[in-house]
VEXDREN-2710 file (C-alpha; in Angstrom, 1 decimal):
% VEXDREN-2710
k/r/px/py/pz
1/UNK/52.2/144.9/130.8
2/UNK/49.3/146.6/127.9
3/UNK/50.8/149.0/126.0
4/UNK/49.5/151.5/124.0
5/UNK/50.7/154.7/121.5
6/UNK/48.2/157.0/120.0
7/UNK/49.0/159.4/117.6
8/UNK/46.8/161.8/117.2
9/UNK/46.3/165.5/115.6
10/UNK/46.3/168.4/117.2
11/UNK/42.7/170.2/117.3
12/UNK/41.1/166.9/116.4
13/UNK/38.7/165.7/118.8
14/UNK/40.7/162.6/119.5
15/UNK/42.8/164.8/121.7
16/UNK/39.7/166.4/123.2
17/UNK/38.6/162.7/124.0
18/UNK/41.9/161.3/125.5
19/UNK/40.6/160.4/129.4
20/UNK/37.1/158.3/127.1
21/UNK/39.1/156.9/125.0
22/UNK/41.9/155.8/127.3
23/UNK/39.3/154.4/129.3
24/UNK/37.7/152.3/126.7
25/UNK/41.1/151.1/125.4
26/UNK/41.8/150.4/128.9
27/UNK/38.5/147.8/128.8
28/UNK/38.7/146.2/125.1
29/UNK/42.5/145.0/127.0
30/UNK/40.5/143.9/130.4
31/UNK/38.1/142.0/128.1
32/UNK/40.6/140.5/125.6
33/UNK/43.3/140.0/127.3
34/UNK/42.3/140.1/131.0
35/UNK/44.8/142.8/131.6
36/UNK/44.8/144.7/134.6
37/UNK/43.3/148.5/133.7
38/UNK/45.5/150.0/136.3
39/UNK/48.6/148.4/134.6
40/UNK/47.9/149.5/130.9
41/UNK/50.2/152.1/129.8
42/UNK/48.7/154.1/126.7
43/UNK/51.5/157.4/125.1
44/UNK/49.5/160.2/123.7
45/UNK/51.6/161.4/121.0
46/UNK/50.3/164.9/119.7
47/UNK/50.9/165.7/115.7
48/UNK/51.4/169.4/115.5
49/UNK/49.1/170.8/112.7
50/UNK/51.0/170.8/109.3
51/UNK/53.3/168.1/110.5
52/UNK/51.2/165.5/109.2
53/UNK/49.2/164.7/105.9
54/UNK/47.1/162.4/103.9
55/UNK/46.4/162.7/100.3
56/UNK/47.6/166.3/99.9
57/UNK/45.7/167.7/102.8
58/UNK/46.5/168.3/106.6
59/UNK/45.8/164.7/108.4
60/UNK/42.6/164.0/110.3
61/UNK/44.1/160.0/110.8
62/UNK/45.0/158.6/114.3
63/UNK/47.0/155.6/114.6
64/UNK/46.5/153.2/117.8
65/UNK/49.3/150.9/118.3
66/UNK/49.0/148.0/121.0
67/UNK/51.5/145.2/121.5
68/UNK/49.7/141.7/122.1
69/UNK/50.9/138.7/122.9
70/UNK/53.4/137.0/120.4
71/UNK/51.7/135.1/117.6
72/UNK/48.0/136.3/118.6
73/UNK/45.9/134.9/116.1
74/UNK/43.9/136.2/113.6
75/UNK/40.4/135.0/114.5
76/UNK/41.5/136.9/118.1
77/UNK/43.7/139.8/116.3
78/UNK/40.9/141.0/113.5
79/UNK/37.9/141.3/116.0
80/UNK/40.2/143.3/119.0
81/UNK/41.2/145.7/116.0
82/UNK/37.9/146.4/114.8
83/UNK/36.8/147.5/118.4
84/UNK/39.5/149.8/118.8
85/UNK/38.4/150.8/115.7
86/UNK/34.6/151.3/116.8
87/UNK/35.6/152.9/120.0
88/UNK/37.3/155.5/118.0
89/UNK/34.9/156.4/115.9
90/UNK/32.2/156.1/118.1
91/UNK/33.9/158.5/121.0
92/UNK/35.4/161.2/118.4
93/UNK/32.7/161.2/115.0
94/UNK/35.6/160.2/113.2
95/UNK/35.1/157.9/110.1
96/UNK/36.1/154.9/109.8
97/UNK/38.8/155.6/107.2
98/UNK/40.3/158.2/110.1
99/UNK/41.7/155.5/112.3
100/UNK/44.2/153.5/111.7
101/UNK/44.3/150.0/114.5
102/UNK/48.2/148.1/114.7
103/UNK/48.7/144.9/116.5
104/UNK/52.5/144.8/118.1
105/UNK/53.4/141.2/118.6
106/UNK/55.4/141.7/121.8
107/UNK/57.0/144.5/123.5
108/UNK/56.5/147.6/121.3
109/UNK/60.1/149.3/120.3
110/UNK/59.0/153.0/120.4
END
């Protein structure tokens, strides 16, 4: 089974977006992986304001963790990572430096 955790910020449009962009996770999986929309799990995890911060400041980053399978390669890992990447910042304005893409080999432990 896909899984997914996002961690996002509070009042950021990523948590506005949830239902677009659990839909297009759900399809960069389908097209990678062939997995099963219906089956892919994805954890919204919300970061209250002031809890988290880059560079001094209150966090505007999202992280996007996905387990794949066990030794993925790179010339398959880099270009899944970049579309999560896209999808982010094409569904919330975010920039580029504002999303953070993980690769999980295996089962993910949280």
């Amino acid at each position: 089974m896909a899984n997914y955790v996002c961690l996002i910020q509070e009042g950021q449009e990523a948590e506005r977006q949830k239902a677009a962009l659990a839909e297009g996770l759900r399809e960069l999986g389908r097209a990678a992986f062939g997995d099963d929309p219906a089956a892919t799990e994805i954890e919204w995890r919300v970061m209250k304001r002031g809890f988290a911060w880059t560079a001094g400041e209150p966090s505007t980053s999202s992280l996007v963790i996905r387990s794949v399978p066990v030794g993925l390669p790179l010339d398959e890992r880099e270009p899944f990572l970049r579309s999560i990447c896209t999808l982010w910042v094409e569904q919330t304005g975010c920039t580029i430096q504002e999303i953070v893409a993980t690769a999980w080999d295996g089962p993910l432990p949280i």
